[in-house]
N, C-alpha and C positions, 0 to 999 in steps of 0.2 A: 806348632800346635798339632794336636794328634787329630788323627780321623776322626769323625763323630757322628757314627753309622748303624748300621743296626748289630754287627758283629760288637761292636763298643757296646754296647746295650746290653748285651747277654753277656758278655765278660762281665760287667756291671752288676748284674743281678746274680750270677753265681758265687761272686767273691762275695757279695754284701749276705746272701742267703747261707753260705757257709759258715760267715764270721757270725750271724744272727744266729742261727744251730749253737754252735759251740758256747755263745755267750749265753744264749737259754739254757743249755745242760746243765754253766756252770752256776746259775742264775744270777748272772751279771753284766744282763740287757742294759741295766742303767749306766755302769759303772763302764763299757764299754764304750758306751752313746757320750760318755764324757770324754773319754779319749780322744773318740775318734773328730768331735768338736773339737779341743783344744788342740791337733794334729793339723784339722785344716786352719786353723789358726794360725799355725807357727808359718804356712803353706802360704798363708794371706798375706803375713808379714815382712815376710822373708822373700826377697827377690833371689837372693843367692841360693839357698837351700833349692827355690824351685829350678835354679839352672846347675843346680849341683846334683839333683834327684833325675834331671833330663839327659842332662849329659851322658852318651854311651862312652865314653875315655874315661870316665869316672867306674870304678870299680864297685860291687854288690856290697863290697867289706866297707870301703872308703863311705859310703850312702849310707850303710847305716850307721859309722863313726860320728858320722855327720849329722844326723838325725840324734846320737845320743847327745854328742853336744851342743845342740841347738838346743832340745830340750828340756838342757836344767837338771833339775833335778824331781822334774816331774816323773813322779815313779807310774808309769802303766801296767796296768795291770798285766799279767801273763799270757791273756788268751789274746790281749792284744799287740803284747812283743810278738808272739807268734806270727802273727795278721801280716805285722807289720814286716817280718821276715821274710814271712813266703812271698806277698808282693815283690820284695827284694830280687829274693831267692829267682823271681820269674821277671824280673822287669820290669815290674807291675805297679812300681810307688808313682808315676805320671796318674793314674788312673783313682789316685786315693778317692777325690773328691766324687767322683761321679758314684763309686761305690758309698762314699759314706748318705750319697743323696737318697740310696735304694734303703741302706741299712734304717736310716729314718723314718721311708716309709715302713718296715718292718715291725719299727718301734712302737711309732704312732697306732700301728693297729693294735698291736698288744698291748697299749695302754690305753686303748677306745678314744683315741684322739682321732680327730678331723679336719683338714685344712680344705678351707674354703677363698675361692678368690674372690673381690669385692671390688669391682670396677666402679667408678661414679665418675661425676665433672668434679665433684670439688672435694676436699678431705671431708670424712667423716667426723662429727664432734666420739669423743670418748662416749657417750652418754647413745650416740646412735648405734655405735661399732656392736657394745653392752646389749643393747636392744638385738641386736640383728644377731650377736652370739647365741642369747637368752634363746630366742624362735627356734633358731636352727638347734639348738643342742635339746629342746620341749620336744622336738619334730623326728630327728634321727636317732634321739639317744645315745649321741656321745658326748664330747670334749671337742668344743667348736676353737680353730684356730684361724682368725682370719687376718689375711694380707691383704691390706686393699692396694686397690691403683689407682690411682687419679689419673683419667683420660678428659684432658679439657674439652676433646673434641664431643665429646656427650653432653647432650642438651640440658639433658637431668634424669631423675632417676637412677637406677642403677642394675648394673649385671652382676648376677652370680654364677659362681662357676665352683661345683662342687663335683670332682672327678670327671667324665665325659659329660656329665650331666649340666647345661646351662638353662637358668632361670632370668629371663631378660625382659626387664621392669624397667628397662629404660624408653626414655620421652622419643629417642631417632625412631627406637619402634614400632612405640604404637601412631607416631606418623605414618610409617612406613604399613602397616595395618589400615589406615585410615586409607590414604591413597591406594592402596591395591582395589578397598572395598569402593571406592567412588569411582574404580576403573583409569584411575589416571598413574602417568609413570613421572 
């Protein structure tokens, strides 16, 4: 398992803001954003490829032999053969996934998208999730994406979590509000 530190972080952000540059010049954000999906896919898949992609006795050439036949004949696009190169080229194919996690959020801004986190006790109906998209997307004006989480340990209510910013609507809380105000711990 590799490091996962704050140097990892910025190697992270520069490869994903590079490959985001070049796919905007060539304006093929989307067409990229699919690659790079269907890459961590073969990644998810593939136990070999991931210890074939780690392994230093494995060769820069042999890695990416490996990667063309693993995937098919799925043709990628140019700016992402490249992508996928230089990673090579630098040691860098361990690192795909963190990078394609930045490159998303890259995407999602330049498409006015929004991911929201959606904590409660128990799963949301469809018809709640809809409601709670509807608010936040009337409220931010974007393209609301929400994950929820089901924390049983939550009385009821729920938390939101939209970038550093949390909205906490849940029941532990306003307990927890109540007992501060009555002075008791």
């Amino acid at each position: 398992m590799r490091y996962q530190g704050p140097e990892t972080e910025i190697l992270h952000e520069r490869y994903a803001t590079a490959l985001f540059d070049i796919a905007q010049e060539a304006g093929k954000i989307d067409e990229v954003w699919e690659n790079l999906q269907f890459f961590n896919e073969l990644l998810k898949e593939s136990a070999d490829l991931r210890k074939i992609l780690a392994h230093p006795g494995v060769s820069r050439e042999e890695k990416l032999k490996a990667l063309k036949i693993i995937s098919g004949k799925r043709d990628f696009c140019g700016e992402f053969r490249g992508f996928i190169q230089v990673l090579a080229k630098n040691d860098r194919l361990g690192f795909a996934h963190g990078i394609s996690l930045r490159y998303r959020d890259f995407y999602d801004k330049s498409k006015q998208r929004l991911k929201v986190f959606v904590k409660t006790a128990v799963s949301l109906s469809k018809e709640q999730t809809e409601r709670i998209k509807g608010a936040l997307k009337h409220q931010l004006k974007k393209d609301i994406m929400v994950e929820e989480i089901v924390d049983p340990r939550l009385i009821g209510g729920l938390d939101i979590r939209i970038g550093d910013m949390v909205y906490n609507r849940s029941l532990d809380k306003r307990l927890k509000l109540l007992k501060e105000g009555l002075g008791t711990k």
